[in-house]
C-alpha positions as CSV (number, residue, x, y, z in Angstrom):
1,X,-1.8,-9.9,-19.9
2,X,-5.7,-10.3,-21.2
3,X,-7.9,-9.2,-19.4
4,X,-11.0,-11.1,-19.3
5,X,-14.7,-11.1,-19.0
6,X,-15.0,-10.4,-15.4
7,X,-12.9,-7.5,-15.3
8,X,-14.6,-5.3,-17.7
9,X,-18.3,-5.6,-16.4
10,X,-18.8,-2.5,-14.8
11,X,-21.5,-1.8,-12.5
12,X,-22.6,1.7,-11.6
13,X,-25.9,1.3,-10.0
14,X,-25.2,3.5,-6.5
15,X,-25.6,1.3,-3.9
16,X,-28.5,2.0,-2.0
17,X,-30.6,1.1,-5.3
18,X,-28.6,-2.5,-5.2
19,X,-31.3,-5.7,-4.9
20,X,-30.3,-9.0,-3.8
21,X,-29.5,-10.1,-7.3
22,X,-26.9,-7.8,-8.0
23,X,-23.3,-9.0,-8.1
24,X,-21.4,-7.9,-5.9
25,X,-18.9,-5.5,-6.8
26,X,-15.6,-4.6,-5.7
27,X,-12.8,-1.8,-6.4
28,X,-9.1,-2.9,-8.3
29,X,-6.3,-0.2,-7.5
30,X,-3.3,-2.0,-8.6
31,X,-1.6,0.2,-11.5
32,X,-0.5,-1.5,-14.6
33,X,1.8,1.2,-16.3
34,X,4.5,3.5,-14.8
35,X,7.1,2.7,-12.1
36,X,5.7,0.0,-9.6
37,X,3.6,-1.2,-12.7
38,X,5.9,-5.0,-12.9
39,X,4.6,-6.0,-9.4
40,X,1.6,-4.4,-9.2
41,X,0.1,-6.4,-12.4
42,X,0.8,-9.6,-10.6
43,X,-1.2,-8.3,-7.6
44,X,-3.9,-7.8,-10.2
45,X,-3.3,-11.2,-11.7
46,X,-3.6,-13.0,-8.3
47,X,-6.7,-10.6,-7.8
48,X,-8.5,-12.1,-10.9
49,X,-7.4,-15.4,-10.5
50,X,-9.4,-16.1,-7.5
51,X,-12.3,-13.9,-8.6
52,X,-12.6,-16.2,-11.4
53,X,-12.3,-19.2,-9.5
54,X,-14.5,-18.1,-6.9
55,X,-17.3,-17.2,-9.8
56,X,-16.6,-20.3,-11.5
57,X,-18.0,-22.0,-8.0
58,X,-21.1,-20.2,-8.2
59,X,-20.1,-16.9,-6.6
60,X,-20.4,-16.1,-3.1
61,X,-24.4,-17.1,-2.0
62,X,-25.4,-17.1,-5.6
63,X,-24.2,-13.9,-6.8
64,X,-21.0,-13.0,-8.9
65,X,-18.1,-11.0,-7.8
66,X,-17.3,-8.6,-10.0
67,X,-14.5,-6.0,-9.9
68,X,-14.4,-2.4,-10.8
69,X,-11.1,-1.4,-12.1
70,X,-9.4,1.6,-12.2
71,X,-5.7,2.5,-13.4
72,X,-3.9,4.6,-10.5
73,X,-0.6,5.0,-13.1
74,X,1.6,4.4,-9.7
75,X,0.7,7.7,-8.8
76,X,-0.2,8.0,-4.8
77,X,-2.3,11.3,-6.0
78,X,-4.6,8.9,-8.5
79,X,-5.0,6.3,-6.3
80,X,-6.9,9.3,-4.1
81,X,-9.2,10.3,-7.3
82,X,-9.7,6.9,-8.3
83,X,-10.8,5.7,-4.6
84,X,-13.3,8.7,-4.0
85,X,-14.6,7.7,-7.6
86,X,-14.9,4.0,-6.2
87,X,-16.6,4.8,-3.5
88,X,-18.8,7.8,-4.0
89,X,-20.0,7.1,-7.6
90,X,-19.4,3.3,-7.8
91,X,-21.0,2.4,-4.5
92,X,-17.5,0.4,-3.7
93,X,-17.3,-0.7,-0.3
94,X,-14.8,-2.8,-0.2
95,X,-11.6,-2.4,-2.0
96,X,-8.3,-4.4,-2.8
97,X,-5.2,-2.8,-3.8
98,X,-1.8,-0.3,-3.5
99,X,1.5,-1.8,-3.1
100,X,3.1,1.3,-2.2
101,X,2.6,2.3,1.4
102,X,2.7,6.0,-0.1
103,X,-0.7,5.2,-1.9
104,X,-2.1,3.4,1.3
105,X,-1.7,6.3,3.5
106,X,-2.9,8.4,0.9
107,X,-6.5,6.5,0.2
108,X,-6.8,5.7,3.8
109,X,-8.3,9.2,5.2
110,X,-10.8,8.5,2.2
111,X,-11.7,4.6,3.2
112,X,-11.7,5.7,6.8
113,X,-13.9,8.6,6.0
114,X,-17.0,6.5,4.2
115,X,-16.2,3.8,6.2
116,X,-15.0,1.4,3.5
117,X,-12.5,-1.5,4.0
118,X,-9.3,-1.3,2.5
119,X,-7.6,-4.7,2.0
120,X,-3.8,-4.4,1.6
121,X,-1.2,-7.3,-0.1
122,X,1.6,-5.5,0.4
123,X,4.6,-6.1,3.4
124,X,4.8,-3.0,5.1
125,X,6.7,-1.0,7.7
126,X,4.0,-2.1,10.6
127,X,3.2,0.7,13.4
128,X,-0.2,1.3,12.3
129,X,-3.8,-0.3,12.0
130,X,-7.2,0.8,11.4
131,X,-10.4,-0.7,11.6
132,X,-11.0,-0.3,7.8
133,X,-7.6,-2.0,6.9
134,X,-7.4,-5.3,6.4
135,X,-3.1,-5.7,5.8
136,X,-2.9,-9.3,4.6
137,X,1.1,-8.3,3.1
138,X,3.9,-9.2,6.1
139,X,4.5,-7.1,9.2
140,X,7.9,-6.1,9.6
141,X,8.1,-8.6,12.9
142,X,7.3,-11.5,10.4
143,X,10.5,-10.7,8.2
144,X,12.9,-8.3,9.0
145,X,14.5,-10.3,12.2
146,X,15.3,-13.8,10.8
147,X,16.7,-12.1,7.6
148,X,19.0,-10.0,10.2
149,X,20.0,-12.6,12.1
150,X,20.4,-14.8,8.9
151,X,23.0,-12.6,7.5
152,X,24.4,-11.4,10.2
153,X,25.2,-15.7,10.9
154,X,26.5,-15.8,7.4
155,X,27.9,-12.9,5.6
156,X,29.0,-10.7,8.5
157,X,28.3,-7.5,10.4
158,X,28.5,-4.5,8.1
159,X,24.8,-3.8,6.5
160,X,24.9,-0.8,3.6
161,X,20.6,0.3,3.8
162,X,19.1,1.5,0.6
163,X,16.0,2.4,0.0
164,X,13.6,4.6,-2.4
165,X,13.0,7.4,-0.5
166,X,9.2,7.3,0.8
167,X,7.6,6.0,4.6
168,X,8.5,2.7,4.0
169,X,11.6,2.5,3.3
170,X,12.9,4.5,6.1
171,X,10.5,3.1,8.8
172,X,11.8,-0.5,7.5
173,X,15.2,1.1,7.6
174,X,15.3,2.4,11.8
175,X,13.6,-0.9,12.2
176,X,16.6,-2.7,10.9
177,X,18.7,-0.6,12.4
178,X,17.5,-1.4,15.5
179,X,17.4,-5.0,15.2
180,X,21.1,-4.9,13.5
181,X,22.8,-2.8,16.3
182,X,21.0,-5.0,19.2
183,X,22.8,-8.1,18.0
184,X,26.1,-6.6,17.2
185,X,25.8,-5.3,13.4
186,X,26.9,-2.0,12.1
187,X,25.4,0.3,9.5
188,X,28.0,1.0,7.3
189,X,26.2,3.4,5.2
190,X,22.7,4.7,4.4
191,X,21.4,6.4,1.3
192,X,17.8,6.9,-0.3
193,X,16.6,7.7,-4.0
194,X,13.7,9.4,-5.3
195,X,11.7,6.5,-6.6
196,X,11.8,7.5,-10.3
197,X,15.2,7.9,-10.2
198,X,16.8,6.5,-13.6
199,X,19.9,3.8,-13.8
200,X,22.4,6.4,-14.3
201,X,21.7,7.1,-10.2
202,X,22.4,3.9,-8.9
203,X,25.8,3.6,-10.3
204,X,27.5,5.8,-7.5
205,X,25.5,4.0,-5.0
206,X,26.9,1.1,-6.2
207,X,30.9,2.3,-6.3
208,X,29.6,3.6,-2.8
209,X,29.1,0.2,-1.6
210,X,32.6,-1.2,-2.7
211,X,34.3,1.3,-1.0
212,X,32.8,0.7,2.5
213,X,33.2,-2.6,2.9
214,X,29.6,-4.0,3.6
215,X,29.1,-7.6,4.1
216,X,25.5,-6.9,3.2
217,X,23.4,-4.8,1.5
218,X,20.0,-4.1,2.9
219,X,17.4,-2.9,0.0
220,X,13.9,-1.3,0.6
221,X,14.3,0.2,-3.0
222,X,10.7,-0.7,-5.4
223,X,9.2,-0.6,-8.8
224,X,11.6,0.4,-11.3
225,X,14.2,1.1,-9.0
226,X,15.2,-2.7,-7.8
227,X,16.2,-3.4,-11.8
228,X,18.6,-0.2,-11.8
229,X,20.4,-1.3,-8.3
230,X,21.1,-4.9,-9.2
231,X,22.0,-4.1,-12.6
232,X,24.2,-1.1,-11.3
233,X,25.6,-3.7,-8.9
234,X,26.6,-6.4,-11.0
235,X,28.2,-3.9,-13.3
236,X,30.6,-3.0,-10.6
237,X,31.4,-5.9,-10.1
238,X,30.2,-6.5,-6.7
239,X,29.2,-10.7,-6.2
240,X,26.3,-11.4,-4.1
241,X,27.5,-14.8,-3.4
242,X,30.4,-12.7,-1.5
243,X,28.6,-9.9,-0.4
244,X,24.4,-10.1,-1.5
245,X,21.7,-7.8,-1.6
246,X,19.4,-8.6,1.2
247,X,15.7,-7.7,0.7
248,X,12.0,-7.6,1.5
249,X,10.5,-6.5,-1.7
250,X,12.8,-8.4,-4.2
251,X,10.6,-10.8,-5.7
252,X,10.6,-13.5,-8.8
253,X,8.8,-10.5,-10.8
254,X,12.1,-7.8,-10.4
255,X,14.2,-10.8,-11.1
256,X,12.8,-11.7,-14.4
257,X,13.1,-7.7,-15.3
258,X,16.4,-7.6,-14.0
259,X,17.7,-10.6,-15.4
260,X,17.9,-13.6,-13.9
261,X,21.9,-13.8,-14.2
262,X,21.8,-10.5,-12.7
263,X,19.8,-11.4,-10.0
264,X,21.4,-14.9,-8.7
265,X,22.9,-15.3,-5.5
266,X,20.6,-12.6,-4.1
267,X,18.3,-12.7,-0.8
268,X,14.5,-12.2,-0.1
269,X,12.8,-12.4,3.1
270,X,8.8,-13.6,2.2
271,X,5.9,-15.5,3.0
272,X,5.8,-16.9,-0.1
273,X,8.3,-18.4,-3.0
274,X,7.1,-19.6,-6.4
275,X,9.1,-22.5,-5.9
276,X,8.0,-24.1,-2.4
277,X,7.1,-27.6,-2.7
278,X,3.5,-28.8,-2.0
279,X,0.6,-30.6,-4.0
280,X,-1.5,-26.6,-2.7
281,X,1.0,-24.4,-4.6
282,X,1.8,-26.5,-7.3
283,X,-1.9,-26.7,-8.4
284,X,-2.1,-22.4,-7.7
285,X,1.2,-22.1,-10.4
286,X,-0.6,-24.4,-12.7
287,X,-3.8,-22.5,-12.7
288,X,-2.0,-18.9,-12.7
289,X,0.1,-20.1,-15.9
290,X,-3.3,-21.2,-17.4
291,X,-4.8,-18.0,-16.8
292,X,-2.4,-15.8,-17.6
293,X,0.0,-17.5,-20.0
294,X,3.5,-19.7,-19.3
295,X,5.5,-16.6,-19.7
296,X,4.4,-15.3,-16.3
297,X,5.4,-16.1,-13.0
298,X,3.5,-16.0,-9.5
299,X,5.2,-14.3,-6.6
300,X,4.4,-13.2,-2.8
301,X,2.3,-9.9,-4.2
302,X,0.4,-12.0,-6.2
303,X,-0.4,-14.9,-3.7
304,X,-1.0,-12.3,-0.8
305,X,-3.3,-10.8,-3.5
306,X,-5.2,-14.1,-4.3
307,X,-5.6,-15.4,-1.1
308,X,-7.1,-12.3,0.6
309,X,-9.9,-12.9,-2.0
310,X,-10.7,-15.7,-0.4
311,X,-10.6,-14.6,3.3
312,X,-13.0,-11.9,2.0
313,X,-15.1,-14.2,0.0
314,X,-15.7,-16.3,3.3
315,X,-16.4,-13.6,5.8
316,X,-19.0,-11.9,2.8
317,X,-20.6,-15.4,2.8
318,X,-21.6,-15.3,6.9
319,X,-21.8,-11.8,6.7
320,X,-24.5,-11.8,3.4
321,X,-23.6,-7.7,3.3
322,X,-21.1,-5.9,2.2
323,X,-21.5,-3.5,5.0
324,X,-18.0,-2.9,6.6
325,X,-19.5,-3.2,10.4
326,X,-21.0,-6.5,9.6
327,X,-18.3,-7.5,7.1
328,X,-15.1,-7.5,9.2
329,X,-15.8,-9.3,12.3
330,X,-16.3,-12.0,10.0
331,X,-13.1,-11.3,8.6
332,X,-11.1,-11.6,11.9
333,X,-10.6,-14.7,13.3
334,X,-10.9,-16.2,9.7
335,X,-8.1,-18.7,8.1
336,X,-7.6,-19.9,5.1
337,X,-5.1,-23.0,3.4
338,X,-3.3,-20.7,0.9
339,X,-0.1,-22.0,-1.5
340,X,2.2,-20.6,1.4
341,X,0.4,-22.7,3.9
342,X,-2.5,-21.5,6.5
343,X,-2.5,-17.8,7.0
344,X,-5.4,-15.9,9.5
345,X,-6.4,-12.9,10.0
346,X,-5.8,-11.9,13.8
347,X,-7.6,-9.0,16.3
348,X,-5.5,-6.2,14.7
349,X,-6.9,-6.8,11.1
350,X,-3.2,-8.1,10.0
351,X,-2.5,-11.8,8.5
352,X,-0.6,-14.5,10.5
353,X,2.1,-15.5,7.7
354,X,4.9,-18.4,6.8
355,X,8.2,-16.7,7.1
356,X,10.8,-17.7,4.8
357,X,13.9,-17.0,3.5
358,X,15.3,-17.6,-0.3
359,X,18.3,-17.3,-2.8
360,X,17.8,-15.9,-6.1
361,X,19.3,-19.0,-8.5
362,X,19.9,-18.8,-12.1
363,X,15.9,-19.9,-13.4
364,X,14.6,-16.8,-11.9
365,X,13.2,-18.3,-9.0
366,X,14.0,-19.1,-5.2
367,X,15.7,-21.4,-3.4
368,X,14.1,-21.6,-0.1
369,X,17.2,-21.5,2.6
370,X,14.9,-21.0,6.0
371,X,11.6,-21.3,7.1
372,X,9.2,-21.4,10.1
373,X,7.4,-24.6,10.8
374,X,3.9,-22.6,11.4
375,X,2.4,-19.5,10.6
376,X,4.3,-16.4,12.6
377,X,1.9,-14.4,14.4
378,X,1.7,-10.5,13.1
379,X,2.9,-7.9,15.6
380,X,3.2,-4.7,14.2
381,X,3.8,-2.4,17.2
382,X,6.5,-5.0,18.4
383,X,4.2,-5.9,21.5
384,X,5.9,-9.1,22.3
385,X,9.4,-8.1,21.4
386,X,11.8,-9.7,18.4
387,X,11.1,-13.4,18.1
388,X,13.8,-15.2,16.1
């Protein structure tokens, strides 16, 4: 990926020296090298794509958007230095970024302490909320129970949960549970890996899940991690058509590293597929191809990540200021027509999302087996119960 002109214009005039002509500048935390590195550059890429677009409108009331950009190396540690550096030397008030809910947690004492905004892209394990997060990825509510009832309907009643072992994999995990056992399931098994583990470890995992019997296996593993399991799993010679890996954070971009043979027959849970049907996301693929070359592929990170840009872009135009206490009531209440349809941000800072459900097929991208007629309201403390 190229970078291009927008993203290497720094700006490090402190922000109380800032004039009405000044861009307005905002922090990047998505890493582009180590472990969560393949879906964390198409967060960037959906970042920049609507930065550019946005600029190439004339900016938001005249003025530019431009982006600071730091490289956290997937590290929840770095994405602490790099945040402080945002926002105490950079004058950074508003930032976009982490995919990990390891390197939210970690930058969110230091948002919440200068009294930044934190915008999120990332599906999460829900429970939480704070003023100065704006969590535009899914809530658990808007995922994890149609994809349990799905395949519970259709491949049976034993799940086998696997997960990298950090927050949200396990929260996502006794959420499942949960959800699994109330309409009749049983967890065969449960096991969790260290997120840099290599291939080798997956391989027992894998001769694990043949010998219990699992109708489905339920995966919270990321980054690296997702390649190993479904490549560890096909060389077991487990079929997903028979018994499938069922996920949340599976998407087009660990297929593609994968291997799209390996990855066929497979199921996601999303708000977005590259390959729904409509004039909206068809134009989005062309531009983000454009932009960013053929080769590359747009998936739920990166349209979560480009379509928050434009919720933020609207609320910055009524609010004039980048001044979180004016900013974000302009923020809630806001909608915008993304590629996966409408989403809006509700009273509890988190996005109203499409819910959708797709099989991994042989071109690396998904067929689209169920999905909502309307947006799915977030709930992240379950308020209202399981909605199916």
């Amino acid at each position: 990926m190229v970078l291009g002109r927008c993203e290497r214009r720094l700006y490090l005039m402190p922000r109380n020296q800032r004039s009405k002509n000044e861009p307005w500048r905002i922090g990047i935390l998505f890493s582009q090298t180590n472990w969560t590195s393949e879906v964390e550059r198409t967060q960037l890429c959906g970042t920049l794509l609507a930065i550019d677009e946005i600029n190439a409108g004339g900016g938001v009331n005249g003025r530019e958007i431009v982006p600071v950009i730091y490289e956290p190396g997937s590290s929840a540690s770095s994405y602490v230095d790099v945040a402080k550096k945002l926002m105490i030397k950079d004058g950074v008030t508003s930032i976009f970024g982490c995919y990990t809910s390891a390197s939210r947690k970690a930058i969110m004492p230091v948002v919440e302490r200068f009294n930044g905004l934190l915008w999120y892209p990332t599906p999460y394990e829900g429970f939480e909320a704070s003023p100065n997060v704006i969590y535009t990825g899914a809530a658990p509510n808007q995922t994890i129970v149609k994809l349990c009832s799905y395949m519970l309907r259709t491949y049976g009643p034993r799940f086998f949960l696997i997960g990298s072992d950090y927050v949200y994999p396990r929260q996502t995990n006794r959420f499942l549970r949960e959800c699994l056992l109330s309409q009749g399931g049983i967890v065969a098994a449960e096991q969790y890996v260290d997120i840099h583990s290599p291939r080798a470890a997956f391989k027992p995992i894998a001769q694990a899940v043949k010998e219990s019997g699992a109708d489905v296996v339920f995966s919270t593993v990321v980054g690296q991690g997702t390649s190993h399991l479904y490549q560890a799993y096909a060389e077991a010679g487990l079929d997903p058509k028979c018994v499938p890996i069922a996920s949340l954070t599976t998407t087009e971009a660990e297929i593609h590293a994968m291997g799209c043979d390996v990855g066929e027959a497979h199921i996601t849970a999303a708000c977005y597929f590259e390959s729904i049907q409509s004039d909206a996301n068809n134009a989005f693929i062309a531009r983000f191809k454009k932009r960013f070359g053929d080769h590359t592929t747009p998936n739920v990170c990166a349209e979560t990540a480009y379509f928050q840009i434009y919720l933020f872009a609207q609320a910055l135009e009524k609010a004039d200021t980048l001044d979180t206490d004016i900013l974000r009531p302009y923020v809630l209440g806001s909608s915008f027509e993304s590629p996966q349809g409408c989403v809006s941000i509700n009273e509890t800072g988190h996005a109203d999302l499409q819910s959708r459900i797709g099989r991994a097929n042989r071109n690396g991208s998904f067929d689209v087996l169920v999905e909502t007629p309307s947006m799915v309201m977030a709930d992240p403390f379950f308020l209202h119960g399981p909605i199916d």
